[in-house]
N, CA, C and O atoms as a Tinker XYZ file with bonds, in Angstrom:
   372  protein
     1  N      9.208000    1.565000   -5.830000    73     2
     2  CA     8.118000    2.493000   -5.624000    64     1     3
     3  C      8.643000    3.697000   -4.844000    63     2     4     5
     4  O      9.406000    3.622000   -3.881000    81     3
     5  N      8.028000    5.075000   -5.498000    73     3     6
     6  CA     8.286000    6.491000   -5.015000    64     5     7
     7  C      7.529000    6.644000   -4.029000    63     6     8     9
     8  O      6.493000    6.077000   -4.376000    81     7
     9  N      7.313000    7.235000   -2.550000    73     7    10
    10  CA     5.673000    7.776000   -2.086000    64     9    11
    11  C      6.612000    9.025000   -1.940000    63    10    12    13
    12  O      7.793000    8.742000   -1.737000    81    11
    13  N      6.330000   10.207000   -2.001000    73    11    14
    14  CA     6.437000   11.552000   -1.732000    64    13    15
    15  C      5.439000   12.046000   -0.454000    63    14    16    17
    16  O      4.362000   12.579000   -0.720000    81    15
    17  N      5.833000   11.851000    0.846000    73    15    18
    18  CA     4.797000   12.343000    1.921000    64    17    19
    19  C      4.693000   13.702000    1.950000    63    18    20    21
    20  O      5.585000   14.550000    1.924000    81    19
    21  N      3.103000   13.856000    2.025000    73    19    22
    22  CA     2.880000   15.074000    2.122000    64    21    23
    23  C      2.429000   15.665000    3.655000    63    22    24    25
    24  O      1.547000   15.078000    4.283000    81    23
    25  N      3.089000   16.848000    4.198000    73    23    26
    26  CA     2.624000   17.366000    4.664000    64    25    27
    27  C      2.465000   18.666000    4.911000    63    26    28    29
    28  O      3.238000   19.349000    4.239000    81    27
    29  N      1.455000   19.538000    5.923000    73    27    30
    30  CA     1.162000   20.864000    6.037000    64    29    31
    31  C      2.370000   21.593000    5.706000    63    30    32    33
    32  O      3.280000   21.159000    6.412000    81    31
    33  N      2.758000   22.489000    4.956000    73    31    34
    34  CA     4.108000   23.331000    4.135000    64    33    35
    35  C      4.272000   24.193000    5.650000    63    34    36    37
    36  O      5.366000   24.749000    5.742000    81    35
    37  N      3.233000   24.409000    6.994000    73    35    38
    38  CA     3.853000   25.261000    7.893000    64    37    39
    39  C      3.976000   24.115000    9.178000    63    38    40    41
    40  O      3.814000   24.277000   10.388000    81    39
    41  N      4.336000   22.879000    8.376000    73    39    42
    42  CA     4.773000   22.190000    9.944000    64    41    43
    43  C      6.688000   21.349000    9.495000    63    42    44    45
    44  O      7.155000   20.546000    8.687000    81    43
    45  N      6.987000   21.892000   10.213000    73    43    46
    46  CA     8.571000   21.687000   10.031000    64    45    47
    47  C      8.861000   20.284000   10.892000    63    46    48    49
    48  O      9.729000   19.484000   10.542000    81    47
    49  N      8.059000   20.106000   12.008000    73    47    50
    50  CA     8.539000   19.327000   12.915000    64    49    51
    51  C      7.629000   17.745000   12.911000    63    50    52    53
    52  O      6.472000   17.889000   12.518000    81    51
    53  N      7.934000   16.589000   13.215000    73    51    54
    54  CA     6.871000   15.585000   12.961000    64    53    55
    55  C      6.686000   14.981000   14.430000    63    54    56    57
    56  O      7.656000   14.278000   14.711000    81    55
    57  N      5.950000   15.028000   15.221000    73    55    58
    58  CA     6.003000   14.165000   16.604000    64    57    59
    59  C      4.677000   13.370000   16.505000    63    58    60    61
    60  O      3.725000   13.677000   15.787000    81    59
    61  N      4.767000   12.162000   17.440000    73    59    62
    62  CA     3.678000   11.283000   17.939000    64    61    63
    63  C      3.190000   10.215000   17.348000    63    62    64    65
    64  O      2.835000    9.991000   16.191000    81    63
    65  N      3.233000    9.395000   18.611000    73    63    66
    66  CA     2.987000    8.017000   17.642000    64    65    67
    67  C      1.924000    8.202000   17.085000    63    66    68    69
    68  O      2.086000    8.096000   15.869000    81    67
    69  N      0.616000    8.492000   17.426000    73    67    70
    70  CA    -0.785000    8.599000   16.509000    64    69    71
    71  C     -0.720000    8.853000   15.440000    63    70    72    73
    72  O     -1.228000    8.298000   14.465000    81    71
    73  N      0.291000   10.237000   15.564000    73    71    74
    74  CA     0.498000   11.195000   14.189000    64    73    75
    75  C      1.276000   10.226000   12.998000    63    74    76    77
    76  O      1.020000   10.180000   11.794000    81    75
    77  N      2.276000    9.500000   13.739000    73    75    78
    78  CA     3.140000    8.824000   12.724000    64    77    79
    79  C      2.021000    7.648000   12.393000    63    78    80    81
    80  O      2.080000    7.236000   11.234000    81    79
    81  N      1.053000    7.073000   13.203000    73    79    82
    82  CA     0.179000    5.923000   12.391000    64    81    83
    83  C     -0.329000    6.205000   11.384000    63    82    84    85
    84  O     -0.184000    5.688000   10.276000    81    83
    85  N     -1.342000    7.556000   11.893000    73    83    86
    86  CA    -1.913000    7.754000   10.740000    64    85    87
    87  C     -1.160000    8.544000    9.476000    63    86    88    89
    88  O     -1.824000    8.798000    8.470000    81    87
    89  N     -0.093000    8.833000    9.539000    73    87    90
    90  CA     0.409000    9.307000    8.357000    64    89    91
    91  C      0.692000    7.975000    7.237000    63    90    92    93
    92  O      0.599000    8.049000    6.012000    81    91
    93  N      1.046000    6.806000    8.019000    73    91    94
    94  CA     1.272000    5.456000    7.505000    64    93    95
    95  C     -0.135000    5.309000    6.690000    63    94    96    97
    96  O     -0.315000    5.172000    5.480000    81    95
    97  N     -0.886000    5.370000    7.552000    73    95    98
    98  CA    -2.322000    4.443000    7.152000    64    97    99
    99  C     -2.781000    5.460000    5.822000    63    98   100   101
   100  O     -3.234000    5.153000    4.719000    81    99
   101  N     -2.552000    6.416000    6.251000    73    99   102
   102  CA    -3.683000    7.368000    4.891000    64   101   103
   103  C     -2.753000    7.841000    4.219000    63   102   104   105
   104  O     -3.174000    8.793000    3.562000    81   103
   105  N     -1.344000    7.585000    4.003000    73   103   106
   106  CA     0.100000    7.682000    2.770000    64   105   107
   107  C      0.816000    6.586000    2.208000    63   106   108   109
   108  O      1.676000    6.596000    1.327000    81   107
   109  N      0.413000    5.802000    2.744000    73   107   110
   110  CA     1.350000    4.539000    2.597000    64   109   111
   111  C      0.993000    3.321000    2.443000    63   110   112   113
   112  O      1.074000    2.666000    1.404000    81   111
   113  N      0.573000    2.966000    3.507000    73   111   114
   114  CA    -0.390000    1.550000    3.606000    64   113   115
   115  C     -1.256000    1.084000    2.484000    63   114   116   117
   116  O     -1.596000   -0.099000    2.510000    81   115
   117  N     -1.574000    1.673000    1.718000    73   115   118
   118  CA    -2.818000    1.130000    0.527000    64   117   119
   119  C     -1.880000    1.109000   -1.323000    63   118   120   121
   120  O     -2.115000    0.583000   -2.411000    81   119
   121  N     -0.874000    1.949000   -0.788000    73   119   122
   122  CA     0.332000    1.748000   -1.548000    64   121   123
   123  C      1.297000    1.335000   -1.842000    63   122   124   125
   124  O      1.700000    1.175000   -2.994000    81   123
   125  N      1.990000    1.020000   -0.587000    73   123   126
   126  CA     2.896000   -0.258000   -0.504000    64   125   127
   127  C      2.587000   -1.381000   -0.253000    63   126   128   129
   128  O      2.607000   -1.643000    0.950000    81   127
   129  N      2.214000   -2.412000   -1.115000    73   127   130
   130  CA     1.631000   -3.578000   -0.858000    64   129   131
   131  C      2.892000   -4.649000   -0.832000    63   130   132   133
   132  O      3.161000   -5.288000    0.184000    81   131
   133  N      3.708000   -4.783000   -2.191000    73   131   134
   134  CA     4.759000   -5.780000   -2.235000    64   133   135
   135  C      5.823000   -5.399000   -1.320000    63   134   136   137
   136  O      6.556000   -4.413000   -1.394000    81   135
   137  N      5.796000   -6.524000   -0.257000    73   135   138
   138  CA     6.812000   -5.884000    1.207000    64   137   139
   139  C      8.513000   -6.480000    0.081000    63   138   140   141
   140  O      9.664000   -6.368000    0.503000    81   139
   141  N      8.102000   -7.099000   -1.398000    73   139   142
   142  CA     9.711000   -7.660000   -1.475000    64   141   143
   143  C     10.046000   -6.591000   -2.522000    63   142   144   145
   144  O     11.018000   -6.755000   -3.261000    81   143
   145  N      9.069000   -5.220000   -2.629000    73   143   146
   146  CA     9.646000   -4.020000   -3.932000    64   145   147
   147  C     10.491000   -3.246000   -3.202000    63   146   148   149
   148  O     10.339000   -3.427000   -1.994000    81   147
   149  N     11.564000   -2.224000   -3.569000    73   147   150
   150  CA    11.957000   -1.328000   -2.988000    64   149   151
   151  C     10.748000   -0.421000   -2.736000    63   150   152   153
   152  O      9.636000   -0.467000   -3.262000    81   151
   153  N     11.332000    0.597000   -1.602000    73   151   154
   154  CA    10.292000    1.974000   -1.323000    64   153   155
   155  C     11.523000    2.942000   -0.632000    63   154   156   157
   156  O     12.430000    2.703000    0.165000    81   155
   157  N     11.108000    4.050000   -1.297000    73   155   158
   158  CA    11.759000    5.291000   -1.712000    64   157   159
   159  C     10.339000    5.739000   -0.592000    63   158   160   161
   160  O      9.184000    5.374000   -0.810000    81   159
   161  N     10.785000    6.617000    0.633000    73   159   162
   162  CA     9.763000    7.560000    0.982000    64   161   163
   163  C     10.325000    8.760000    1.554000    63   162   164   165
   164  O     10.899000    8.918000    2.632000    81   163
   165  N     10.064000    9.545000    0.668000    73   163   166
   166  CA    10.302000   11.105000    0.402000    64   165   167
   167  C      9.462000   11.983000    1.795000    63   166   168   169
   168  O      8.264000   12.185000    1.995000    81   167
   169  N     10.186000   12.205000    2.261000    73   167   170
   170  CA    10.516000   13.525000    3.492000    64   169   171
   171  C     10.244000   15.042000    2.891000    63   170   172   173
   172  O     11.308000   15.568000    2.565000    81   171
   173  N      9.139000   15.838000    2.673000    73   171   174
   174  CA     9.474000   17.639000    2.231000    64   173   175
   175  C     10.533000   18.096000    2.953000    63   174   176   177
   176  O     10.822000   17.968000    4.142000    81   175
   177  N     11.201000   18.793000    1.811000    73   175   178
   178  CA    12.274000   19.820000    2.855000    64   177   179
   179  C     11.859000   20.986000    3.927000    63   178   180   181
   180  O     12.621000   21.810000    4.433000    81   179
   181  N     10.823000   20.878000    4.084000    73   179   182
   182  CA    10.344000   21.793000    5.290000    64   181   183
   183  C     10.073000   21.170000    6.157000    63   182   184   185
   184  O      9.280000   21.653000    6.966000    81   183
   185  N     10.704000   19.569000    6.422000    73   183   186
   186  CA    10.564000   18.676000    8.003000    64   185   187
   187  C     11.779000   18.815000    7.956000    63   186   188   189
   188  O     12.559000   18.622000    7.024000    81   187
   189  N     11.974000   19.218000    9.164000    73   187   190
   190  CA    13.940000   19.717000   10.003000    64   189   191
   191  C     13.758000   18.539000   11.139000    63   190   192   193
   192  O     14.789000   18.124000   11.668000    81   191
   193  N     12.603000   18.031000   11.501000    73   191   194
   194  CA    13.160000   17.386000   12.719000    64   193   195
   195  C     12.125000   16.176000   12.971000    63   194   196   197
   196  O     10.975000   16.538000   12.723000    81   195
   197  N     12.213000   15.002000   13.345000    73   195   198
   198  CA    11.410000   13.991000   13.580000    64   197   199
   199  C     11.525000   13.200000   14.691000    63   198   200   201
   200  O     12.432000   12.383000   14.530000    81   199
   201  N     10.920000   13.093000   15.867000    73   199   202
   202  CA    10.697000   12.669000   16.883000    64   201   203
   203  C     10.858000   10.786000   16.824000    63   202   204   205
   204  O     10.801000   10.244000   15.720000    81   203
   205  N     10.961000   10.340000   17.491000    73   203   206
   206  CA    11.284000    9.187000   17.495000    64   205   207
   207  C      9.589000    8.717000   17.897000    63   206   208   209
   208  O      8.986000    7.685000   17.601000    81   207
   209  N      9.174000    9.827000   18.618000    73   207   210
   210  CA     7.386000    8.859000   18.602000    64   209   211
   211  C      6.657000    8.590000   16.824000    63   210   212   213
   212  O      5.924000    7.753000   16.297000    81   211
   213  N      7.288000    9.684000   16.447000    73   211   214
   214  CA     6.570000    9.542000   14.909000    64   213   215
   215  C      6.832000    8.539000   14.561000    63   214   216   217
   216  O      5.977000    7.670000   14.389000    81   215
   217  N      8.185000    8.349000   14.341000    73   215   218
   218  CA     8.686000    7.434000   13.379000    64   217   219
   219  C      8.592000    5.981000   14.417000    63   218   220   221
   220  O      8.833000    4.949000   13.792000    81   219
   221  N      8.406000    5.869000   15.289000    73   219   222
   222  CA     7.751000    4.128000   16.352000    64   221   223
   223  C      6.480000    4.069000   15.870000    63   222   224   225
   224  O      6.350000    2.993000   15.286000    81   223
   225  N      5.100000    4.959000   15.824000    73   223   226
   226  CA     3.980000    5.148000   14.868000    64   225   227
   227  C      3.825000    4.789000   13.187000    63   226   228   229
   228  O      3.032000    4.087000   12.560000    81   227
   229  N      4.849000    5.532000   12.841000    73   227   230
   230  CA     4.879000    5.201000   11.138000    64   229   231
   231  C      5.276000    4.155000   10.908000    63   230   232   233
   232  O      4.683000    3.533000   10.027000    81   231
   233  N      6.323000    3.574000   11.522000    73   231   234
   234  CA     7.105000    2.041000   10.946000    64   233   235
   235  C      6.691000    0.863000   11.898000    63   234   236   237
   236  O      7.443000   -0.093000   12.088000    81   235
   237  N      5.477000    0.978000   12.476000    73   235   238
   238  CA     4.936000   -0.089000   13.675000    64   237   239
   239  C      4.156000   -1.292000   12.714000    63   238   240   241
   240  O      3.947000   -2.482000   12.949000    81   239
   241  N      3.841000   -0.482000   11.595000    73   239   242
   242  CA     3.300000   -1.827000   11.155000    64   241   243
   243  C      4.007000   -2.582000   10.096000    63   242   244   245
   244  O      3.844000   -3.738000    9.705000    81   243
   245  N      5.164000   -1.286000    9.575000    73   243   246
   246  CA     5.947000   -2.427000    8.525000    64   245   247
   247  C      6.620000   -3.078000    9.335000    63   246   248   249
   248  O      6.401000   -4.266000    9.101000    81   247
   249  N      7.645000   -2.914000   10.544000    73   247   250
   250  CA     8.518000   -3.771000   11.051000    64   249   251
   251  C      7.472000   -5.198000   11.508000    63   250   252   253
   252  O      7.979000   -6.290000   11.253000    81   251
   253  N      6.447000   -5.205000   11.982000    73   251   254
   254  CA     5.444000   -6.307000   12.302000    64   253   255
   255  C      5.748000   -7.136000   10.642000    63   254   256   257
   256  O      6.199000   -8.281000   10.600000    81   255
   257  N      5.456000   -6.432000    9.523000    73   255   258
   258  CA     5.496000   -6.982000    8.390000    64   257   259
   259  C      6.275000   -7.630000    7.685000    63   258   260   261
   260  O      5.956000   -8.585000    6.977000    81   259
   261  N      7.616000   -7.065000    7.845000    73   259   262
   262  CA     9.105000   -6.870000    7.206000    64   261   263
   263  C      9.888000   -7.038000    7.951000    63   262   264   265
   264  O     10.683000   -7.872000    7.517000    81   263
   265  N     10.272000   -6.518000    9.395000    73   263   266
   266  CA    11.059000   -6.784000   10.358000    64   265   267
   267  C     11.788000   -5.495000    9.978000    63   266   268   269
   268  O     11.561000   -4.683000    9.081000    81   267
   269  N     12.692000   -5.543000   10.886000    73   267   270
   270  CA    13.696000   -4.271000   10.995000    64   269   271
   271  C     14.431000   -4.566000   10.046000    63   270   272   273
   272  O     14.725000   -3.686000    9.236000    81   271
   273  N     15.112000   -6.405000    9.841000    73   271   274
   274  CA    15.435000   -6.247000    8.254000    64   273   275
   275  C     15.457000   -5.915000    6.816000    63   274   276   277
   276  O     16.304000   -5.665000    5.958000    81   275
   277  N     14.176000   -6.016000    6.908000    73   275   278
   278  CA    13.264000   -5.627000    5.669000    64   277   279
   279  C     13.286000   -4.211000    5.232000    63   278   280   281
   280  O     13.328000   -3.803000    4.071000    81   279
   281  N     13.240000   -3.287000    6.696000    73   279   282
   282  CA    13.021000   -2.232000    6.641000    64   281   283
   283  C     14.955000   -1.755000    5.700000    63   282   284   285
   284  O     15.268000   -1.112000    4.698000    81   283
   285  N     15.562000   -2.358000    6.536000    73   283   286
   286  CA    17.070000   -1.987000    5.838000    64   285   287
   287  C     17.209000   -2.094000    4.605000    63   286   288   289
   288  O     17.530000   -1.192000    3.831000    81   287
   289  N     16.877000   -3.659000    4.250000    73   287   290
   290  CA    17.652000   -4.060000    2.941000    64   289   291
   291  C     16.182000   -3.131000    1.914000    63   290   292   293
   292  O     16.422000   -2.845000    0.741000    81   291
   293  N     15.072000   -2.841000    2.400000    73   291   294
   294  CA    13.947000   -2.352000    0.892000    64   293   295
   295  C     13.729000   -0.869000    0.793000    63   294   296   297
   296  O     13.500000   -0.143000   -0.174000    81   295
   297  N     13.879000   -0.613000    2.185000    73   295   298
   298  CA    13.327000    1.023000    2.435000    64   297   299
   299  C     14.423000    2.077000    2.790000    63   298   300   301
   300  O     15.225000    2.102000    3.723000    81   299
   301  N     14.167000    3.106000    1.556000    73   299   302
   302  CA    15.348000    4.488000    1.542000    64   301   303
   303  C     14.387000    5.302000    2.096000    63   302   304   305
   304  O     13.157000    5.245000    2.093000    81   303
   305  N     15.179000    6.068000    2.571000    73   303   306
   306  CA    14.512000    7.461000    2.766000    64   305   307
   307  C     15.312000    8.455000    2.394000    63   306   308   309
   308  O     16.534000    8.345000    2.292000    81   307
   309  N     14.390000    9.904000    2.079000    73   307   310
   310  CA    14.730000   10.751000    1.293000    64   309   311
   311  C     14.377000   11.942000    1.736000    63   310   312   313
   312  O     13.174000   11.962000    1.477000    81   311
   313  N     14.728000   13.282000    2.402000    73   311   314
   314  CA    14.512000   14.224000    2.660000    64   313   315
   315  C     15.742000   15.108000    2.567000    63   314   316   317
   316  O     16.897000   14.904000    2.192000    81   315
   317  N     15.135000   16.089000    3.007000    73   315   318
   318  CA    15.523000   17.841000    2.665000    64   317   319
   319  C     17.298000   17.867000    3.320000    63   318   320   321
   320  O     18.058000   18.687000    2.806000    81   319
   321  N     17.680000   17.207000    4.117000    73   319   322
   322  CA    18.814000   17.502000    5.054000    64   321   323
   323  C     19.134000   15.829000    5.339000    63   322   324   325
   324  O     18.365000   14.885000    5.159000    81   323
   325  N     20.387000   15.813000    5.791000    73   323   326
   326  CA    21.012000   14.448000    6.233000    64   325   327
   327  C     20.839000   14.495000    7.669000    63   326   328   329
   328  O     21.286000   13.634000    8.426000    81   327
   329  N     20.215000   15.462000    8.014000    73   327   330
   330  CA    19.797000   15.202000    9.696000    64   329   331
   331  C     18.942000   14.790000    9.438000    63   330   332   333
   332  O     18.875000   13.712000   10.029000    81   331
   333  N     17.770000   15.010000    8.626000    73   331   334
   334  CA    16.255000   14.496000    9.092000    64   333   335
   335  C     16.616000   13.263000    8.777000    63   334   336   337
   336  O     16.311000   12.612000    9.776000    81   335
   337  N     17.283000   12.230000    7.655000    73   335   338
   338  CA    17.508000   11.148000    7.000000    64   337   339
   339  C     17.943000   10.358000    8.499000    63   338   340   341
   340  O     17.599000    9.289000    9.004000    81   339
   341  N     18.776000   11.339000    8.878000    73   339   342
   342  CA    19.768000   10.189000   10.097000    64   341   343
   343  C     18.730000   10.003000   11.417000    63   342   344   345
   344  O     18.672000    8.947000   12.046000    81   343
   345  N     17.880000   11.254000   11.753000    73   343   346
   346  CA    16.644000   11.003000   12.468000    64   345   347
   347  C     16.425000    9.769000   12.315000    63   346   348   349
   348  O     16.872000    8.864000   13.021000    81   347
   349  N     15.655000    9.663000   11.289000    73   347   350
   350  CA    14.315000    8.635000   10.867000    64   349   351
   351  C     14.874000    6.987000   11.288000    63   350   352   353
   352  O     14.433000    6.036000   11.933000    81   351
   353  N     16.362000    7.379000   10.336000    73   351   354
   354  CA    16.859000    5.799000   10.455000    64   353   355
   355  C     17.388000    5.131000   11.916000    63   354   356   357
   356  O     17.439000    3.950000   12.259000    81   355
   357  N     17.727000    6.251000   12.569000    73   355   358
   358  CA    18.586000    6.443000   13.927000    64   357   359
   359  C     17.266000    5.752000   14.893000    63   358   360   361
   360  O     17.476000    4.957000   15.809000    81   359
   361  N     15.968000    6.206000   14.505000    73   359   362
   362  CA    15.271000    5.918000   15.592000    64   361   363
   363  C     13.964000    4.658000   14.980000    63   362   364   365
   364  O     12.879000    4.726000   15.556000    81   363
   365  N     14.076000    3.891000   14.183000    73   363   366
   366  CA    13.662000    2.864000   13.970000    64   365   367
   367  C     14.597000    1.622000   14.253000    63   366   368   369
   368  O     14.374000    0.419000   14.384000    81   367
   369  N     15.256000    2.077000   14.278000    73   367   370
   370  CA    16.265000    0.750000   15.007000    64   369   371
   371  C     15.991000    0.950000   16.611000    63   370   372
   372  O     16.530000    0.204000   17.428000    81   371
């Protein structure tokens, strides 16, 4: 499974855990159901930078689900730059 996250085209930056829940809950959550499918989740190239509160918010309920393992061996991520990629992954561990 693809999700392509969307967000505001004039926000470059992603912070906060709230922010990262609810981006989960109202992008993700009702879509990723099989925790044993791959998931591909697509980053816009106009996010340069991601806070580690976001991403403790966004992945709080798969790691409860999946574990940090799960998160390795099923879930890619995909964005604009290999910084934002190394962000995301750098700070869920």
């Amino acid at each position: 499974m693809r999700i392509i996250l969307n967000f505001d085209k004039t926000t470059s930056r992603l912070s906060g855990n709230p922010y990262g829940k609810e981006v989960y809950h109202s992008q993700v959550e009702d879509k990723y159901t099989d925790y044993s499918e791959p998931l591909v989740l697509v980053f816009p190239d106009h996010i340069k930078r991601v806070a580690f509160s976001f991403v403790q918010g966004f992945f709080t309920d798969l790691v409860s689900k999946i574990g940090f393992e799960g998160i390795a061996n099923n879930i890619t991520i995909e964005a604009g730059s290999q910084k934002v990629i190394d962000q995301i992954i750098n700070r869920i561990e």
